[in-house]
VOGU-3710 file (C-alpha; in Angstrom, 3 decimals, decimal comma):
1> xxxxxxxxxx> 29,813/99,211/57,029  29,866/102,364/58,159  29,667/103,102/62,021  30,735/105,045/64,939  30,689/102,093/67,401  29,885/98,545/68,157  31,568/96,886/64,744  34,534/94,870/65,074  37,115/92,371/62,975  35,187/88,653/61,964
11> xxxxxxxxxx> 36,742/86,173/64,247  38,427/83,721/61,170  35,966/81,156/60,196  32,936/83,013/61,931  31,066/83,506/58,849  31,810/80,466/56,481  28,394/81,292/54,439  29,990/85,012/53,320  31,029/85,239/50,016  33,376/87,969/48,057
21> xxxxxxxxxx> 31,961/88,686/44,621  35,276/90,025/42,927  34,055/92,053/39,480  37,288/91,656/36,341  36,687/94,630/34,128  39,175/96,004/32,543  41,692/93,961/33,372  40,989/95,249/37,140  39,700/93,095/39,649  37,843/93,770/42,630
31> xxxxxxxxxx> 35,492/93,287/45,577  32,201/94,621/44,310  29,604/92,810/46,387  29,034/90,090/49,100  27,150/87,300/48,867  25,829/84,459/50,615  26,636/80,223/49,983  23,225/78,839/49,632  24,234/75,419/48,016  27,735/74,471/47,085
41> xxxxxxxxxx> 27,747/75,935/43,012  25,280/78,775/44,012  25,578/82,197/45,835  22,623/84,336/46,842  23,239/87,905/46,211  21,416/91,428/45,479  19,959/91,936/41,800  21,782/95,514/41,725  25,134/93,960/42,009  24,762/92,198/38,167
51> xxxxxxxxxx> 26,738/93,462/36,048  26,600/92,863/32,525  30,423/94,235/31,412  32,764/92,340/32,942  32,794/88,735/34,720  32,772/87,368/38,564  34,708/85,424/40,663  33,256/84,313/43,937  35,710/83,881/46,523  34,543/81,549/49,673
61> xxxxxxxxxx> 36,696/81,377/52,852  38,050/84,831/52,947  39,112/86,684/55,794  41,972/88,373/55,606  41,688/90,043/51,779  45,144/91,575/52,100  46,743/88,147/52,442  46,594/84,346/50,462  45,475/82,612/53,999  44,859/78,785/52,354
71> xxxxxxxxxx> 41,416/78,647/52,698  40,166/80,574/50,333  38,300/79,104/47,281  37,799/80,842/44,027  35,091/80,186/41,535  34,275/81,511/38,315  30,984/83,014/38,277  29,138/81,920/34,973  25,703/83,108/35,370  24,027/85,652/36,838
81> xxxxxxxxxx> 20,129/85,879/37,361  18,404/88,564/38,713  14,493/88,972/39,986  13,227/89,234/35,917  10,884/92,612/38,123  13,589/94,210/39,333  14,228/97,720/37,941  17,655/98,551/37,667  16,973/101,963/36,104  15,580/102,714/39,562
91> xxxxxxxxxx> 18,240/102,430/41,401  16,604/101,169/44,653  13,238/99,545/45,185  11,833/95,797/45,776  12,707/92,779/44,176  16,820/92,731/44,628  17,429/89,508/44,802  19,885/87,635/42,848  21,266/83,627/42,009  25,221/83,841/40,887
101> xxxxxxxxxx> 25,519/80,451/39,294  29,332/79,241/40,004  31,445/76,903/37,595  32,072/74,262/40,061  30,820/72,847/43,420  32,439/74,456/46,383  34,349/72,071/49,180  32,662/72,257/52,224  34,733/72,448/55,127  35,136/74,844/58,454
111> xxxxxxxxxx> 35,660/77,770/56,246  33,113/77,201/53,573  29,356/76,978/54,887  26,003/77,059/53,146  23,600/79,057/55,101  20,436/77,813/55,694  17,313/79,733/54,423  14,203/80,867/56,270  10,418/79,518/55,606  8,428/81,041/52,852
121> xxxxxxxxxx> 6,647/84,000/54,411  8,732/83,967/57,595  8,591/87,893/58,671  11,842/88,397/61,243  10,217/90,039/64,299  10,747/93,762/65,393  13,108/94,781/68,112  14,850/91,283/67,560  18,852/91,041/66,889  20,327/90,275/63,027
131> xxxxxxxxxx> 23,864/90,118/62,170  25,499/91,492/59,282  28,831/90,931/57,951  31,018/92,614/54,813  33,772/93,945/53,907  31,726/97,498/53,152  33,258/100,909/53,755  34,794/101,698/57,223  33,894/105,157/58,973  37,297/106,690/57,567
141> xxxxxxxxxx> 35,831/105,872/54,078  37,999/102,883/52,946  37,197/99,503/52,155  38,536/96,885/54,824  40,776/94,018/54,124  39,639/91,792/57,312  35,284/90,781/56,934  33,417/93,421/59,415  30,616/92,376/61,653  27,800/94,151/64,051
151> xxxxxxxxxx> 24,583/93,477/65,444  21,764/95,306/64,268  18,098/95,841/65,630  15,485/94,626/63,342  12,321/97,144/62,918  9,202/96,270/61,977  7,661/97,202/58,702  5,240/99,941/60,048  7,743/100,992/62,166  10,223/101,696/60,075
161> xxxxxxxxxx> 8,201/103,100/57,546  6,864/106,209/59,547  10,622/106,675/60,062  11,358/106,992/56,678  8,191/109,030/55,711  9,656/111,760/58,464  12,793/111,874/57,166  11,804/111,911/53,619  7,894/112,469/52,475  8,530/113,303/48,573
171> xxxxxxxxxx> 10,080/109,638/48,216  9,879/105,971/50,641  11,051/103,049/48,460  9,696/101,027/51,267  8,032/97,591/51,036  7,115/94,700/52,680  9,013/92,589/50,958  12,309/94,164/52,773  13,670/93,989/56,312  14,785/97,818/58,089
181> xxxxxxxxxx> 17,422/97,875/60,363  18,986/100,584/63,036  19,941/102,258/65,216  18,895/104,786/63,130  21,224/107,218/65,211  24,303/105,336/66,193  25,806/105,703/62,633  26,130/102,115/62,042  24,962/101,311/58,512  25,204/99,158/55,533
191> xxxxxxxxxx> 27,762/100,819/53,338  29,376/100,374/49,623  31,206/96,802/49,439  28,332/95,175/51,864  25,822/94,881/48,870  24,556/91,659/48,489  25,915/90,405/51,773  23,921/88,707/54,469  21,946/89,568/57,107  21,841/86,372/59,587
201> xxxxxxxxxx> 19,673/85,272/62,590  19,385/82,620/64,169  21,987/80,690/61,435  19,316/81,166/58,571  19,889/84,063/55,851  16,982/86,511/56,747  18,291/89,407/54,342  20,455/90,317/51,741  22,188/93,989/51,983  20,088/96,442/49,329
211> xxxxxxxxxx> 19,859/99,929/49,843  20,751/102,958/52,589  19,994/106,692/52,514  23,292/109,022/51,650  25,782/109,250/52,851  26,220/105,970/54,997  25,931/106,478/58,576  23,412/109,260/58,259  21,610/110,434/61,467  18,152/108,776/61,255
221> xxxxxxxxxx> 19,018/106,383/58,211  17,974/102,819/58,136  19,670/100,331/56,509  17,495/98,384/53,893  17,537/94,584/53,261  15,616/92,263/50,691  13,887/89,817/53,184  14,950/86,459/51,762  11,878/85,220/53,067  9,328/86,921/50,053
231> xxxxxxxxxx> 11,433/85,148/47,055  11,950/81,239/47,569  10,203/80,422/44,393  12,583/82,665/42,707  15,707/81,639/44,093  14,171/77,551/43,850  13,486/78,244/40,429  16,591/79,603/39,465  18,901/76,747/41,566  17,320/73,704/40,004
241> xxxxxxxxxx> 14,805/74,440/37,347  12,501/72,408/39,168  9,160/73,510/36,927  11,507/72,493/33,514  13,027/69,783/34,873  13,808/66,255/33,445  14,873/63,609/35,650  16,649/60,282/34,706  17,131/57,013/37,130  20,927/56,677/38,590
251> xxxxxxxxxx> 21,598/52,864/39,281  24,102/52,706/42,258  27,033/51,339/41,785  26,431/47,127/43,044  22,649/46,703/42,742  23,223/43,447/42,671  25,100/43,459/46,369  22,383/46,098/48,373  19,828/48,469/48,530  16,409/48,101/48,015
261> xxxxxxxxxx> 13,746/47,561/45,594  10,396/46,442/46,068  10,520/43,129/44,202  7,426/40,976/44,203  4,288/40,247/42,293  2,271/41,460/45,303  3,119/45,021/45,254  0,951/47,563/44,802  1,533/51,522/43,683  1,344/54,347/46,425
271> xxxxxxxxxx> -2,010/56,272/46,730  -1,122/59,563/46,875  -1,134/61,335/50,136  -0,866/57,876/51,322  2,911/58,056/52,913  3,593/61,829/53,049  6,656/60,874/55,133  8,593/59,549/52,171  11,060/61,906/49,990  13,218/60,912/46,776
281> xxxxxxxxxx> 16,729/62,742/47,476  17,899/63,202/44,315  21,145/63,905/42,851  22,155/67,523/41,451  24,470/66,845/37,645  23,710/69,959/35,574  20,328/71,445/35,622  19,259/68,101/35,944  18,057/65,614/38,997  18,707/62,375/38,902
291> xxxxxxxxxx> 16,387/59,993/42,015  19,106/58,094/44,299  17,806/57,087/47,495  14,914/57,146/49,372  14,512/58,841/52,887  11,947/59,364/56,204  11,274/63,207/57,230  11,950/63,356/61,013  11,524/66,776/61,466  10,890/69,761/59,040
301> xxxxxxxxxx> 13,985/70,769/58,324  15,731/66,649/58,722  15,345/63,942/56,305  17,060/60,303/57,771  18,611/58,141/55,269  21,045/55,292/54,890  25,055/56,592/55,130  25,784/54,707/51,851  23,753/57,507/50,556  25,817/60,188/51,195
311> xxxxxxxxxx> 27,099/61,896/48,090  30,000/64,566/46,980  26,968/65,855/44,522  24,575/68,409/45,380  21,448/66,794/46,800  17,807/67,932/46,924  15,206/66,426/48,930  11,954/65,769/47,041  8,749/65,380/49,239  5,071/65,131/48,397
321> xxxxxxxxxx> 5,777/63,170/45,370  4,158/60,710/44,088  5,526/59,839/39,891  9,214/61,084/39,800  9,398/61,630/36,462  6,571/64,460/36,299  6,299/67,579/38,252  3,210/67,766/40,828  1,728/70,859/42,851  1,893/68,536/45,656
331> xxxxxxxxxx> 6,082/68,507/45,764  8,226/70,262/47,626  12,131/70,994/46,441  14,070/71,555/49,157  18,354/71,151/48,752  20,132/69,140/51,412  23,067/71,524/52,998  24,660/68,695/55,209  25,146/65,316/55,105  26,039/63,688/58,425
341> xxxxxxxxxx> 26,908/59,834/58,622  27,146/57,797/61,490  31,224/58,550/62,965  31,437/54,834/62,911  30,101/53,851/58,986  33,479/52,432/57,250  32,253/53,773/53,584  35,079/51,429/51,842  33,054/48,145/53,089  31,346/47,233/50,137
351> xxxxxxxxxx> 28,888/49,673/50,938  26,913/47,228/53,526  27,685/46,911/57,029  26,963/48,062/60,443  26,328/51,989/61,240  24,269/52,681/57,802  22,829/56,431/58,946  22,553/59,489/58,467  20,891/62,815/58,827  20,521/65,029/55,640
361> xxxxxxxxxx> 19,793/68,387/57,042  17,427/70,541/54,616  18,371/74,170/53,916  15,421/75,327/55,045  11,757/73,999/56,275  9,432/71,924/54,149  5,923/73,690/54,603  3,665/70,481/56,363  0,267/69,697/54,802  -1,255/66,379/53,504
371> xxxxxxxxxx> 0,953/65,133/51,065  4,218/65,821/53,407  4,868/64,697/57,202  7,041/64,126/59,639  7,232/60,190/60,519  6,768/59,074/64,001  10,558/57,434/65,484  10,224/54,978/67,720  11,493/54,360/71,751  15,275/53,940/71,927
381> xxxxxxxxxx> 16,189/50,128/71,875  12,873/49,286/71,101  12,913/45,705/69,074  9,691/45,243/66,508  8,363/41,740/67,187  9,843/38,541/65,213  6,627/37,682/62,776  5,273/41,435/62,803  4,216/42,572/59,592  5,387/46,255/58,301
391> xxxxxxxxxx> 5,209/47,804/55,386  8,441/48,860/52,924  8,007/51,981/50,637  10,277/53,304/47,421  11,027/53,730/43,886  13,401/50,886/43,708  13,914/48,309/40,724  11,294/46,216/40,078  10,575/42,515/39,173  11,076/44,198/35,126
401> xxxxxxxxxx> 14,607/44,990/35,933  14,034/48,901/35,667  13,351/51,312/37,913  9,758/52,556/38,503  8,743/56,325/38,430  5,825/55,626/40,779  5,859/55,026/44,354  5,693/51,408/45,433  4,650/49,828/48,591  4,464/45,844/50,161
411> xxxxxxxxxx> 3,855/44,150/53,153  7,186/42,521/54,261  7,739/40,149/57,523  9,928/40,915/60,426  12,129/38,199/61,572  13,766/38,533/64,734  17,950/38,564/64,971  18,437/34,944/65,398  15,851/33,649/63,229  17,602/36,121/60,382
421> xxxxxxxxxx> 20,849/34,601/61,365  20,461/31,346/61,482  18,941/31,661/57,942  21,952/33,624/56,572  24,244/30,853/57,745  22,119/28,241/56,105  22,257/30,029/52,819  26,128/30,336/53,460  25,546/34,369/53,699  28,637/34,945/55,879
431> xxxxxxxxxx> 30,154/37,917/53,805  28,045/40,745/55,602  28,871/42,424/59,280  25,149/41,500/60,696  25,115/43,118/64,174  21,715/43,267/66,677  21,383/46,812/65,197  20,178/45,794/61,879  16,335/43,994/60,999  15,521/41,984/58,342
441> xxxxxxxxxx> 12,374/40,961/56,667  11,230/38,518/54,796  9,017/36,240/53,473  12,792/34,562/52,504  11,097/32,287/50,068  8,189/34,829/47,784  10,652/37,153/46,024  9,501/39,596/47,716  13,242/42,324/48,670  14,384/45,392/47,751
451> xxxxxxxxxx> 16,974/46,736/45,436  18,880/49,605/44,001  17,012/53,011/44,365  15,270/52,126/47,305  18,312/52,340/49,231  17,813/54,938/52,703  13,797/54,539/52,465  11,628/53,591/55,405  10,119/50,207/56,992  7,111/51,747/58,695
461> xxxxxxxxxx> 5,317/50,007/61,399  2,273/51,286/62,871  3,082/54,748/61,453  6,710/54,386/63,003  10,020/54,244/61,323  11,444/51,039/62,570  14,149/50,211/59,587  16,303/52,053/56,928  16,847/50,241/53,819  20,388/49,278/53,703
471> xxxxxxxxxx> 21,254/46,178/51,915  20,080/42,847/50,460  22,596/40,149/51,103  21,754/38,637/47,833  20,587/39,924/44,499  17,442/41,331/44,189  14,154/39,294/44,691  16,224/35,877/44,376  14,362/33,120/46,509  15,714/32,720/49,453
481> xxxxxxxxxx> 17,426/35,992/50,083  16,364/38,639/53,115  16,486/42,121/53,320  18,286/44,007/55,853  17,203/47,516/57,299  19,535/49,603/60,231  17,452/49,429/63,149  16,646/52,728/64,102  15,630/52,247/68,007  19,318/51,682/68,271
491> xxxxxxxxx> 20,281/55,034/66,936  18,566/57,466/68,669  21,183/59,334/70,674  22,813/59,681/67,317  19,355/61,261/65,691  18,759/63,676/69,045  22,542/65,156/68,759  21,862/66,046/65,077  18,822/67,011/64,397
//
């Protein structure tokens, strides 16, 4: 960065998303670029800074480059992709936009963040406030050890356009595809060492560093971003290979002690469109996606689940589908960037108990139309009524003992607390923690349950989510057995605080 005033040291652990891309060539190595974390083995960065000669290491957690602080993780870099249209020959112009591909996942912690991304289309309004952080060229003309930071004034496109065309008329690289910065005569600019680093508002990545005007700091010149915005289907392409993908069922690991799976001769196969609140979150091993659990979208950018389906794997929420084993114009791909159980869920239980929750938080906003919406929640301590029908939704196992690639759906019974109780007791069902915060349905005597893969899906009652699949207290579709949801009505302060 290089500036006059108003750019001062990162605070440590400000920027957990900001990523040094260290080029090795010729023996040498060395901060070349930044970059941002956009899932935990990818890093969003600026087409210009691929390098063919040579290899990268991307370094997450840094602060302090002079000094080996302990929370710094190193990756090997071992692809890079840029925009296939982007002309390098051309030195600057449109489509700089980059996925570094990293060796192995990144550990999340306080120091290492991914950064959410912005809706497809979203244009970052003029005269409002981005931040940009590097480790680009100082005003003295070195390179900092300790990550830079300053606000910067977005312009709009128009705007900054006529700006450029005054200072320059015989050449404007300008397009709409990019975001333009100032003040244009504070000399505060993007500088060498900031390529490929982020431009943040609002904690989603609206830009990644591109191009200035000679020399840095220049009365008048701009500082040029890609707007992040414009390439989503790039950047989704190039993370999972959703339009090449192949996906294969994961069993969990006791199907025969939980989860969920639409077992009964009465079942019928999901219309599409039909329960566009539904999404398949889906493991990350590879370049391939593997269907785990079932969740409810609360929100556009929220998908609720069960906390026994939390996972150290990258996940990536699927909504809109319909058959998980084909692609369909009607999904939408969006990665999960944090997992959040309930405080309370003891994960070494066997998997079943009380506090089965969470929030998956999506990196950035599913686009709502008829094939995906948000699911009504209901009133906080609200009880559904003992004998009330609802209706239970996955891709769980079915009565053939194999998973099914198509959406299933059945009618299932609510049976109040006691009832449910009593009938555990009777069926000498005394190794699960039932608490008043659970549901369970029934009929207990049809074969009619769930089971493995439909684990964290939704028990929908008059287009509210009143249950969570959690676990079946014996194995799947055996006579006599119940299924047990969390109760969500008793979980709302937990949804409101993280959401």
């Amino acid at each position: 960065m290089k500036w006059n005033t108003g750019v001062a040291d990162n605070s440590e652990g400000q920027f957990p998303y900001i990523a040094s891309l260290q080029l090795v060539r010729d023996g040498v190595r060395f901060h070349n670029c930044g970059g941002s974390i956009i899932t935990t083995t990818a890093i969003l960065s600026a087409a210009h800074c691929v390098f063919s000669s040579g290899y990268y290491y991307a370094v997450a957690g840094d602060y302090d480059m002079s000094t080996d602080e302990g929370t710094e993780q190193e990756v090997l870099v071992t692809e890079q992709i840029p925009h296939p249209q982007f002309n390098g020959a051309a030195g600057v112009g449109p489509y700089d936009v980059s996925v570094f591909k990293l060796q192995s996942a990144l550990t999340l912690n306080s120091n290492v963040q991914t950064i959410s991304l912005p809706s497809a289309g979203a244009i970052p309004e003029g005269g409002s406030i981005g931040v940009l952080s590097g480790w680009g060229t100082t005003e003295d003309g070195t390179q900092p050890n300790i990550l830079q930071t300053v606000d910067l004034t977005i312009y709009d496109y128009e705007t900054c356009k006529a700006h450029m065309d005054e200072l320059d008329p015989t050449f404007n690289p300008l397009t709409e595809t990019m975001v333009c910065t100032g003040p244009f005569y504070e000399g505060i600019s993007i500088c060498a060492g900031d390529s490929g680093g982020p431009l943040e508002q609002n904690q989603q990545l609206i830009g990644i560093v591109s191009f200035t005007m000679n020399p840095c700091g220049a009365a008048g010149a701009p500082s040029i971003f890609t707007r992040v915005s414009a390439y989503l289907d790039f950047i989704n392409e190039n993370l999972y290979l959703i339009y090449n993908k192949s996906i294969k069922k994961r069993r969990p690991k006791h199907p025969e002690a939980f989860g969920a799976h639409i077992v009964a001769d009465t079942r019928i196969r999901w219309v599409p469109g039909e329960a566009p609140f539904i999404v398949s979150l889906q493991l990350l091993l590879g370049e391939r996606l593997y269907h785990n659990c079932g969740g409810s979208i609360i929100t556009t950018t929220a998908v609720l689940t069960a906390a026994h389906c939390t996972s150290d794997l990258q996940v990536v929420a699927v909504a809109g589908a319909y058959n998980i084993s084909s692609n369909s114009s009607t999904e939408q791909y969006v990665p999960v960037i944090e997992q959040i159980p309930y405080p309370e869920y003891n994960d070494t239980s066997s998997l079943v108990g009380p506090y089965d929750i969470a929030v998956f938080r999506l990196q950035y906003a599913l686009t709502l139309d008829s094939y995906v919406q948000v699911i009504g929640l209901p009133s906080a301590e609200s009880i559904p009524e003992g004998g009330s029908d609802a209706t239970l939704w996955g891709w769980g196992y079915t009565e053939t003992g194999r998973p099914t690639e198509i959406l299933q759906t059945v009618t299932v019974t609510i049976y109040d607390y006691g009832t449910c109780l009593e009938y555990l007791q009777y069926m000498n069902v005394t190794s699960f923690v039932l608490t008043e915060a659970i549901l369970c349905t029934g009929p207990f005597d049809e074969g009619i349950s769930m089971c493995a893969g439909d684990d964290g899906g939704p028990l929908e009652q008059d287009g509210v989510l009143v249950g969570i699949v959690s676990f079946s207290p014996t194995s799947c579709s055996t006579r006599g057995g119940a299924a047990v949801y969390t109760r969500v009505s008793a979980y709302m302060d937990f949804i409101t605080e993280n959401i």
